[in-house]
C-alpha positions in Angstrom: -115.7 -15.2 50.6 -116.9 -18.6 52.0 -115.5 -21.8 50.5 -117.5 -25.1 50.4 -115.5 -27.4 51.8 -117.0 -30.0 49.9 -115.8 -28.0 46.3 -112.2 -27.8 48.0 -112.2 -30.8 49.2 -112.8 -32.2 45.5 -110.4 -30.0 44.1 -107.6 -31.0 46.1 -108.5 -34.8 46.2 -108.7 -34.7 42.1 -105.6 -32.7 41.9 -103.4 -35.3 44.1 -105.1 -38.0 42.0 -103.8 -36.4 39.1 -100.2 -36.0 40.9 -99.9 -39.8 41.7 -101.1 -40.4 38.3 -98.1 -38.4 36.9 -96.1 -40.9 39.0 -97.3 -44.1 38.2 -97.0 -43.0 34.7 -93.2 -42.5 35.3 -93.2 -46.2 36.3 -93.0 -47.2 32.1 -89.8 -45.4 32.8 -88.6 -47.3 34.9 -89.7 -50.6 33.4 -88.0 -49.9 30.2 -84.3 -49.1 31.7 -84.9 -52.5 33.7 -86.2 -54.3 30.8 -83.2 -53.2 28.3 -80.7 -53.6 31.1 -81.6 -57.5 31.6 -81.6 -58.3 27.3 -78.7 -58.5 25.2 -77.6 -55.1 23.3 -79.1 -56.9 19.8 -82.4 -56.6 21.4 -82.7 -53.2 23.5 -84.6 -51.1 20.7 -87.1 -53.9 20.5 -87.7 -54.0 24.3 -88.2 -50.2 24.2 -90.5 -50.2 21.1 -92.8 -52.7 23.0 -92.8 -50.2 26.1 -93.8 -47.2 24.3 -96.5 -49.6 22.2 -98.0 -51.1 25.4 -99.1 -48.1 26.7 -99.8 -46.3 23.5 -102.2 -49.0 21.9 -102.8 -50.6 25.7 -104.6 -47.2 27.1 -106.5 -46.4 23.7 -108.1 -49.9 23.7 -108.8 -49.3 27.9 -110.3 -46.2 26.8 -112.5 -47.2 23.8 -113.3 -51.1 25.3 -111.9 -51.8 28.8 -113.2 -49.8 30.9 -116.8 -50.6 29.8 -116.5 -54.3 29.7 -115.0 -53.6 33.4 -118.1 -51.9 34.4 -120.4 -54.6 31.8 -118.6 -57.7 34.5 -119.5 -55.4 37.5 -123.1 -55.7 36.4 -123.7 -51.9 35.6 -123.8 -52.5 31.9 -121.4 -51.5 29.1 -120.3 -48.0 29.9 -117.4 -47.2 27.9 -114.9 -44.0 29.2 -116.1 -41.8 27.0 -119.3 -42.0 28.0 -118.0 -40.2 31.4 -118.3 -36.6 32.4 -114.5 -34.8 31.8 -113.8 -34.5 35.6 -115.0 -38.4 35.4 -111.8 -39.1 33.2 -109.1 -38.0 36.1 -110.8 -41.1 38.1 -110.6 -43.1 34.4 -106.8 -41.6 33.4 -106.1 -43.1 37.0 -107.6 -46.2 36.7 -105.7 -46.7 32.8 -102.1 -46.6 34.3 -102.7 -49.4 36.9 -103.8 -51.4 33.7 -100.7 -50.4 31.2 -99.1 -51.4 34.5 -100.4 -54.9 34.3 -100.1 -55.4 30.6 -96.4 -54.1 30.4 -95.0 -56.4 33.1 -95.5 -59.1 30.3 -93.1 -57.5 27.5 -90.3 -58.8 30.0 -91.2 -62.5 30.2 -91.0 -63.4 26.8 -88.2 -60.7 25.5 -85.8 -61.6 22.7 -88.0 -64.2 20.8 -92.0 -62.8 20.5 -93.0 -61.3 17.4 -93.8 -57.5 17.6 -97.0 -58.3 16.3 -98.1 -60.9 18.8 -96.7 -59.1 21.7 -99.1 -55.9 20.8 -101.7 -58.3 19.7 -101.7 -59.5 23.5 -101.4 -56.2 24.5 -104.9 -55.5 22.8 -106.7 -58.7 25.0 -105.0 -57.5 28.0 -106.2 -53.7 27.9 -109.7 -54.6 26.4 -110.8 -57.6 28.0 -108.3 -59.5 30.0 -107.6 -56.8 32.8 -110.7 -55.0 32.7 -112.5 -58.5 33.3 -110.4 -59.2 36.8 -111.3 -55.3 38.1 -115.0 -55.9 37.1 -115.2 -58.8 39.3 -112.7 -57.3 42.5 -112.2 -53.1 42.2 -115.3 -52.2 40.1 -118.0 -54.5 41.8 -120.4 -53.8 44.5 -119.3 -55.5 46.8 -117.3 -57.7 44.5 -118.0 -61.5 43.4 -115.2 -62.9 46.2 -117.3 -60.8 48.9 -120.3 -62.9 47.6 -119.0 -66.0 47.8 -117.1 -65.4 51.5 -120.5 -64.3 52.1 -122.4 -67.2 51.2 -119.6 -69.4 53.1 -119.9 -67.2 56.6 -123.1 -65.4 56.6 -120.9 -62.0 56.8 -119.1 -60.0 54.0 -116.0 -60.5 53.9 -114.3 -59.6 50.5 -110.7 -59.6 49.2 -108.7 -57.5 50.2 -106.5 -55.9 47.8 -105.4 -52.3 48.0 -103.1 -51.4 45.4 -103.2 -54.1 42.9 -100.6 -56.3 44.1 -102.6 -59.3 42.8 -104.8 -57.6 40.4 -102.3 -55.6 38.7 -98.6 -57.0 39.5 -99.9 -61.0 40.6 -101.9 -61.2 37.2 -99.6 -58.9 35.3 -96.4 -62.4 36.4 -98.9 -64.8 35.4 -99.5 -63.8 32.4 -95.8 -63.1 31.8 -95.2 -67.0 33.1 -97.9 -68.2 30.9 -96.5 -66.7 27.7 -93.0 -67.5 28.3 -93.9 -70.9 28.8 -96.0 -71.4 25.3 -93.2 -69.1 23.5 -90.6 -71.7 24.3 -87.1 -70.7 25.5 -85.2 -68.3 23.8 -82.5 -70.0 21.3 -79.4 -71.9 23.1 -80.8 -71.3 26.8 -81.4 -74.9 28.1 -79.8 -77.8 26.4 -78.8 -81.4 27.1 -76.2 -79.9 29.7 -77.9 -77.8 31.8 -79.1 -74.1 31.9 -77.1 -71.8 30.2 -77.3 -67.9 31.4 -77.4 -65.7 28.8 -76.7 -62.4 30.7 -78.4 -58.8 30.2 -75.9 -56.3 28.4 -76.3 -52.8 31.1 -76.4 -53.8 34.3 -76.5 -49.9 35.4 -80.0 -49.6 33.3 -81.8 -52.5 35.4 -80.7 -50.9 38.6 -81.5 -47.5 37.1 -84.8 -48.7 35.9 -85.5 -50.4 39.5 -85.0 -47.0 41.4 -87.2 -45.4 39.0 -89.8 -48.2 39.5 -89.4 -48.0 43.0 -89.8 -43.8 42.9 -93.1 -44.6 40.7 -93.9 -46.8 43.1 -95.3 -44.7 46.3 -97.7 -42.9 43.6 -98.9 -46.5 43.4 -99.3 -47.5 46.7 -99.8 -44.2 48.6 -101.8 -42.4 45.5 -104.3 -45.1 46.1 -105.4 -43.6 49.2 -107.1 -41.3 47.1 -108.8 -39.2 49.8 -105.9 -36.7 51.2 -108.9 -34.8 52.4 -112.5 -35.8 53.5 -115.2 -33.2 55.0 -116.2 -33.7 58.3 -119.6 -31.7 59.5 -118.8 -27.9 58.6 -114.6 -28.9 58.2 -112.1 -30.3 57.2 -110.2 -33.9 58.0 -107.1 -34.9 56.7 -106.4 -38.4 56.2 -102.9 -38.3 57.6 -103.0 -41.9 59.3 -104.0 -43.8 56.4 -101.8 -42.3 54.5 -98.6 -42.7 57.0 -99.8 -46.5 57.3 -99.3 -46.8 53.4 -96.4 -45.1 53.1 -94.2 -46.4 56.4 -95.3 -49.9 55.3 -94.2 -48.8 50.9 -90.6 -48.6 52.1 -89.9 -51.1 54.8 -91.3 -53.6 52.8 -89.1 -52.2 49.7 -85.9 -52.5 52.0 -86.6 -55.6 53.6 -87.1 -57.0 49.8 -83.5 -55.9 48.7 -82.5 -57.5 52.1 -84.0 -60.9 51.8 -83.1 -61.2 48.1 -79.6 -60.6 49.0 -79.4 -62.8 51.9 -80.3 -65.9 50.1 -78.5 -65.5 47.2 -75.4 -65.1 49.3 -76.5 -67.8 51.4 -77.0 -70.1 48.1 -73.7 -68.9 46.0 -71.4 -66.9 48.2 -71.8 -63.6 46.5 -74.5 -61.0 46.4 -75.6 -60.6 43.4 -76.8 -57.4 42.5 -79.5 -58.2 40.1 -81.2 -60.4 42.3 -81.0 -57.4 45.0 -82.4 -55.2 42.4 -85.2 -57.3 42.2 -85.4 -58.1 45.5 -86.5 -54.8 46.3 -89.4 -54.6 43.7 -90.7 -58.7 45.0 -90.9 -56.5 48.4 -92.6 -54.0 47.0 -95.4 -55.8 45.1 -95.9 -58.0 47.9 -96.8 -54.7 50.2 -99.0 -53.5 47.4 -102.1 -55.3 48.1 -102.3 -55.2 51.7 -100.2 -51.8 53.0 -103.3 -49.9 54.6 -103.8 -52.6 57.0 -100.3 -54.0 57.9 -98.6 -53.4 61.0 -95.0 -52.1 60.9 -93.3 -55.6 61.8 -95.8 -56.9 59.0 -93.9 -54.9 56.3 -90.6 -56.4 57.4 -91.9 -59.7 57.4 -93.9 -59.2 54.0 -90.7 -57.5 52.2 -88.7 -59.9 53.4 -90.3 -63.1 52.5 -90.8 -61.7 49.1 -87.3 -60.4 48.5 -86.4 -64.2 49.7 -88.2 -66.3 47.7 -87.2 -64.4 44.5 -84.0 -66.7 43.8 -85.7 -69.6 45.1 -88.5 -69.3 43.0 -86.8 -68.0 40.0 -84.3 -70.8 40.4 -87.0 -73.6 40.0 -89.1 -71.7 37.2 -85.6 -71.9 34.7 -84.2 -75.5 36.1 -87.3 -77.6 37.0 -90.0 -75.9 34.8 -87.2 -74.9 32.2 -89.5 -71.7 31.1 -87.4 -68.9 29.9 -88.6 -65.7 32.3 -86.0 -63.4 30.9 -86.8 -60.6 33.3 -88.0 -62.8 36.1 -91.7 -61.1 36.2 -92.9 -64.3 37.8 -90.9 -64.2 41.1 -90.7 -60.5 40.9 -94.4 -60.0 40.2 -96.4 -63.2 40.1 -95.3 -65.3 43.0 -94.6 -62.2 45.2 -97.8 -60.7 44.7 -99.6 -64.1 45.6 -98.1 -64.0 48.8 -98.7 -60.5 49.5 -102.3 -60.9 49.3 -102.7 -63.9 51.4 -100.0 -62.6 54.1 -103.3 -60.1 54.7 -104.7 -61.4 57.8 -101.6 -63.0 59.2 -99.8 -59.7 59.3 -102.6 -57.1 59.6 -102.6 -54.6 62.8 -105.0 -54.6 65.5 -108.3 -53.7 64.2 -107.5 -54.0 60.8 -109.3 -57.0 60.2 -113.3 -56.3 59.2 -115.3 -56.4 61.6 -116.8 -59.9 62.1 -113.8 -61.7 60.4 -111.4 -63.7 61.8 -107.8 -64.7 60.5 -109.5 -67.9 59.1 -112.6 -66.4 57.6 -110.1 -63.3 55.7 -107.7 -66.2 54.8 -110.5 -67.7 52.5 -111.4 -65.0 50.8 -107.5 -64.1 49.7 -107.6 -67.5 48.8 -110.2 -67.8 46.3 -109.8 -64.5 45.1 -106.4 -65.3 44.4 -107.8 -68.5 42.5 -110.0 -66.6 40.5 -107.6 -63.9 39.4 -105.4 -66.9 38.3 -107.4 -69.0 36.8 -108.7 -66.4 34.4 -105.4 -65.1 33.6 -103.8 -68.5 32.8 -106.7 -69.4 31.1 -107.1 -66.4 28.5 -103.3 -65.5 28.3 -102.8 -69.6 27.3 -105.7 -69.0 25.1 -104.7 -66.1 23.2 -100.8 -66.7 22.6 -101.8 -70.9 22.0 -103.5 -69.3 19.0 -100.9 -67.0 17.8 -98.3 -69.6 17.9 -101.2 -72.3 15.9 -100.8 -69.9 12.9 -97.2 -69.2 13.3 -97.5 -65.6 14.5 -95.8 -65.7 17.9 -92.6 -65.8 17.4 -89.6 -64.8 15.1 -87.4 -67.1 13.4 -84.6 -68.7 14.7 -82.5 -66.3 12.0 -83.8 -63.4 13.2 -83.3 -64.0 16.9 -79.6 -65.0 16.4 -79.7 -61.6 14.6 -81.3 -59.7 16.9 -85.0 -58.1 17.0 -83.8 -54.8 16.6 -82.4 -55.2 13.5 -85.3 -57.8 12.0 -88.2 -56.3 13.7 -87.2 -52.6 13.3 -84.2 -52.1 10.9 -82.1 -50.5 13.5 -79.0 -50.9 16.2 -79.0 -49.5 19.5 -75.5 -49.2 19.5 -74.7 -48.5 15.7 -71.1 -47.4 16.5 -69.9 -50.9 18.0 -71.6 -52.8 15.4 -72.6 -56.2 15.3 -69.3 -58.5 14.6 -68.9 -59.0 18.4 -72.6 -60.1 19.3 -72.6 -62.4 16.5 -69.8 -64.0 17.4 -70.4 -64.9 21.0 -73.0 -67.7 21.7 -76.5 -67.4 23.3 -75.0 -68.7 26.9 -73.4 -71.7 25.3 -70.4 -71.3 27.5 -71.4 -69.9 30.3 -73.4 -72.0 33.3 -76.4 -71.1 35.4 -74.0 -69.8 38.5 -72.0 -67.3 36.1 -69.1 -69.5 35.6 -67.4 -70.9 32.6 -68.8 -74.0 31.3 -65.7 -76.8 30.8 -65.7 -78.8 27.0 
């Protein structure tokens, strides 16, 4: 019997969507292990509650509100998910883990001090209104409001460019991290009259654990995006093969060069390589491909990787000593600040051709630009808004009690490690004797 290519075609195209999906779904995986790894054991079962939470509550409210106020900003009127036709929901499902992605990047920032409740109250804004409103303006829009204003500018289209959501999802996902760190205040004993004070994460095996799993997630993110595996082409059949090579040959030498770069400097600054910061180093790399890895050139994703695996202990370093904001997971460097310079490395690094056509380095620079801007300015703007108000009525975070006890014990009523007990974590300090370089602070 004849096939329609065009029914085969859909088939397979939705089933890989579905695939990558699966993947990027795996990603909250990841994020926990590295979450728990980098706070102290009192505090694990809290972390992991506000993972499972994020995308339970997060995709419900994307499912019910989000994605029809995306669609309401995009001018095609509220038109809520399930509103869609069932084979419409694979394209929704996909679209809902890039958002949980976005909102659960947060749950790091402001770790061992934010109320439950505030944290999933956020959660709520994020996955109804905050995220959907950045994709209704960039992803969802026709050709987008950046495009129109680039347009207006040049007389041409020229719209941002961002592939995978390294600014939409993992630049505004650090921002709003940074932002709610910053109103939450530091946790308890981390800055004082003398200096920073480290207070280190208890499992260093579960953040490099939870980084690989990330980083496995992470080629569903990037090279699931290129949706189309398969495309008809008069009576046949085409297969997409160099777009997806592109996105995936660009995924991982960005990735390594990240690790790389992180490492360097922090050996360059301290002497030692410190495996955290390479950890992370390989996931700056890889948000700062994600926006732009269908048009950068091989030497790009080098350059990319490594400029965002490098600037991870620079920027990191001036977020806790000259800002003195208490990023406990460091989701700005890793997430924010990367993915800002991942989308506006786009025309500096792109490979012949790759530019649209009419646009010059200049003219594609712009648009990054502003889009960035506008993607920032919303974020800081509602995020402020939002946890400003929890903290007005005293629902942001936990008392100073509580956090000395741990949030696993005050928010939940349980230990994550009931068979050590809690003598020895009440005993030590939070940091009080330790310095920002690891080292023993002298009386």
């Amino acid at each position: 019997m004849a096939v329609d290519p065009s029914v085969l075609v859909e088939g397979v195209n939705n089933l890989w969507i579905l695939v990558v999906t699966f993947l990027i779904f795996f990603m909250h995986a990841g994020f926990a292990m590295l979450e728990a790894g980098q706070v102290r054991a009192k505090n694990v079962a809290n972390q992991l509650t506000k993972n499972l939470l994020t995308w339970s509550v997060g995709v419900s409210l994307f499912f019910i509100v989000g994605y029809g106020v995306s669609n309401l900003v995009a001018g095609f009127g509220f038109d809520p998910a399930f509103n869609l036709a069932p084979t419409d929901w694979i394209d929704w499902l996909f679209g809902a883990v890039f958002a949980m992605t976005a909102a659960t990047i947060v749950s790091g920032a402001v770790a061992g001090r934010a109320k439950l409740r505030a944290y999933v109250t956020y959660t709520v804004a994020l996955a109804a209104v905050i995220y959907p409103v950045v994709i209704g303006f960039t992803w969802t829009a026709e050709p987008g409001l950046v495009a129109l204003v680039t347009g207006e500018l040049f007389g041409t289209q020229i719209a941002f460019q961002d592939f995978a959501g390294g600014m939409i999802v993992h630049g505004m996902g650090g921002l709003a991290g940074l932002t709610a760190a910053w109103i939450l205040g530091p946790r308890l004993g981390r800055f004082d009259e003398r200096g920073v004070n480290v207070i280190p994460g208890h499992s260093m095996t579960f953040a490099v654990l939870g980084t690989l799993m990330l980083a496995f997630g992470w080629y569903g993110f990037n090279v699931g995006t290129q949706f189309e595996i398969f495309v008809t082409e008069g009576d046949g059949i085409a297969f997409m093969g160099e777009a997806l090579g592109r996105v995936a040959m660009t995924t991982t030498l960005s990735m390594a060069a990240g690790a790389m770069g992180a490492g360097l400097v922090a050996w360059y600054k301290t002497g030692k390589v410190d495996t955290l910061y390479v950890a992370n180093g390989l996931l700056a790399g890889l948000v700062g491909i994600t926006a732009i890895p269908n048009t950068t050139a091989w030497w790009g994703a080098f350059v990319v990787g490594g400029l965002a695996g490098a600037q991870l202990p620079i920027v990191f370093a001036f977020v806790e000593k000259r800002l003195q904001i208490d990023d406990v997971c460091a989701v700005f460097p890793v997430h924010g600040s990367a993915g800002i310079l991942g989308a506006l490395a786009y025309p500096f690094v792109a490979a012949p051709g790759m530019l649209p056509d009419g646009a010059g380095i200049f003219e594609a620079f712009v648009a990054q630009i502003l889009g960035v801007a506008v993607i920032a300015a919303w974020t800081i703007l509602a995020t402020g808004l939002i946890w400003r108000g929890l903290r007005a009525i005293g629902q942001a975070r936990v008392s100073s009690g509580h956090e000395r006890d741990g949030l696993d014990a005050a928010e939940h009523g349980v230990e994550t490690y009931p068979e050590f007990g809690m003598g020895e974590e009440r005993v030590m300090t939070d940091g009080a004797g330790l310095r920002s370089d690891g080292g023993v602070r002298n009386e």
